[in-house]
C-alpha positions, 0 to 999 in steps of 0.5 A: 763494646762501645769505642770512645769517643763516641759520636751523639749523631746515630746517621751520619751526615744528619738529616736536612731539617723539616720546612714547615708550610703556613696553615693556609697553604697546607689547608688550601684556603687563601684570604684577599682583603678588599677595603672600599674607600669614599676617596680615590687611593693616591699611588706613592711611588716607591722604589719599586716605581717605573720613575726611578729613584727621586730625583733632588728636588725643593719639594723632596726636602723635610720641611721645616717646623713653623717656617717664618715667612721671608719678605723680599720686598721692600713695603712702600712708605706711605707718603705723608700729608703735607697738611699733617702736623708733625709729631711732638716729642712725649715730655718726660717729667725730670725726677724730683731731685733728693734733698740731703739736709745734713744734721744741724752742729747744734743739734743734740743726737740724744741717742740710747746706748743701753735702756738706761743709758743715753749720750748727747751732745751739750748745748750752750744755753738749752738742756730740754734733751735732759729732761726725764733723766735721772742722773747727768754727768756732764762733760764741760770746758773749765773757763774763769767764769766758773768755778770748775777747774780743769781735771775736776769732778763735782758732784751736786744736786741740780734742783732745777733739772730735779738730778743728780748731776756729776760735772767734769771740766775738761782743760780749756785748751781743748776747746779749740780742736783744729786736727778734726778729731778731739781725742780723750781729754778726760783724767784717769781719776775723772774716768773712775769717778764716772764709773762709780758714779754710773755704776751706783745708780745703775749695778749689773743688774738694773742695767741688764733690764729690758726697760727701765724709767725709774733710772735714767742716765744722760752722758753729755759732751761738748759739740765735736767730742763724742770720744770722751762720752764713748770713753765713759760709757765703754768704761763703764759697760767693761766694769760692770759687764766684767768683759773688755772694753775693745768687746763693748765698744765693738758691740756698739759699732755693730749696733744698726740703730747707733749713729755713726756720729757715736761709733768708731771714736775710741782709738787703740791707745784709748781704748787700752787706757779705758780698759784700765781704769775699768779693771782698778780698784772700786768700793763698789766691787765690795758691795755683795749683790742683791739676791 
């Protein structure tokens, strides 16, 4: 009968475990390992040597990577001789200074708002700029001189320049502007006769293509009146692109290749005025479009 619990030892304490000997001891064999050496060995003292532990020395200190070398003394100057010339001064050659030659008031500023449709500053007496244009609407003082009155619209046959031309005579008072910037002279009734007058010759879809030379539209306004051209030409873009005249004149502000003589001329009153006159009545809007 077997007592629980029972001890796995069977002898008791248990016996002290067995040391094996290496091989060699246990086969009486001894191997000495004898190297010879062209130089003579150097003895490094270790811990074991009579000396003792090392002392703090500058020698027993790790040894940096790449030391710079110091320099304590000062290297003579070398004397100069009295027959030597000094040393000029190297000259520099002064920059080329840039010339800004500001636009001339008399220049026209022919600038492309679309492929068919440019703006222009008028001239006195010359109108080379309007040469290979199809159709000028020109914006002008009403004076006694002429025949045109203010607020009136002509449209006639311009045989010299061989184009259609639409004249609107702005009031002489605005002639001489002296607050710095011109607002919109132009009438509601002229802003709409421009508009059918443009969108005759050139519907949505000969305006939209990429190039376009066999009609060619010129807005011209007077020295110092972009707005009244910029009101034109957004008034006409928001009728025939159906979209608000605040979108297209923005679009044109963006534009890199605008001059900036042309961008940022339409105030907010104007500008919702313009929108207006875009979205009245026209005759156009009953003509179908060519399929």
């Amino acid at each position: 009968m077997t007592l629980y619990p029972s001890s796995p030892l069977k002898v008791f304490p248990p016996p002290a475990p067995v040391i094996r000997r290496p091989l060699r001891e246990r086969c009486g064999v001894s191997l000495t390992l004898h190297i010879d050496a062209p130089f003579k060995p150097s003895k490094v003292p270790g811990p074991w040597s009579p000396k003792g532990h090392l002392q703090p020395h500058r020698n027993h200190l790790p040894r940096r990577r790449n030391p710079k070398p110091c320099n304590f003394h000062d290297k003579p100057t070398p004397a100069r001789s009295p027959a030597a010339a000094p040393e000029q001064p190297k000259v520099v050659p002064a920059k080329e200074e840039y010339a800004f030659h500001p636009p001339k008031a008399e220049e026209p500023r022919l600038q492309a708002i679309i492929p068919a449709l440019w703006v222009a500053f008028s001239g006195d007496n010359d109108r080379a700029h309007e040469a290979g244009f199809s159709h000028v609407v020109e914006i002008c003082y009403a004076s006694d001189a002429t025949a045109y009155d203010a607020g009136s619209s002509d449209r006639h046959w311009d045989a010299q320049a061989k184009a259609q031309r639409l004249r609107l005579a702005l009031p002489d008072a605005t002639r001489n502007n002296t607050n710095g910037r011109a607002a919109l002279a132009l009438s509601d009734a002229q802003l709409r006769a421009a508009r059918d007058f443009i969108t005759e010759c050139l519907p949505k879809d000969v305006a939209a293509l990429p190039e376009q030379s066999a009609v060619r539209v010129l807005v011209t306004a007077p020295q110092g009146r972009p707005t009244d051209a910029m009101c034109l030409v957004g008034c006409y873009l928001a009728f025939v692109a159906e979209q608000s005249a605040e979108d297209i004149l923005r679009c044109i502000d963006e534009e890199e290749s605008v001059e900036s003589v042309w961008k940022g001329e339409v105030s907010g009153d104007e500008t919702e005025r313009i929108e207006k006159v875009a979205r009245s009545w026209s005759w156009l809007s009953s003509v179908p479009a060519p399929r």
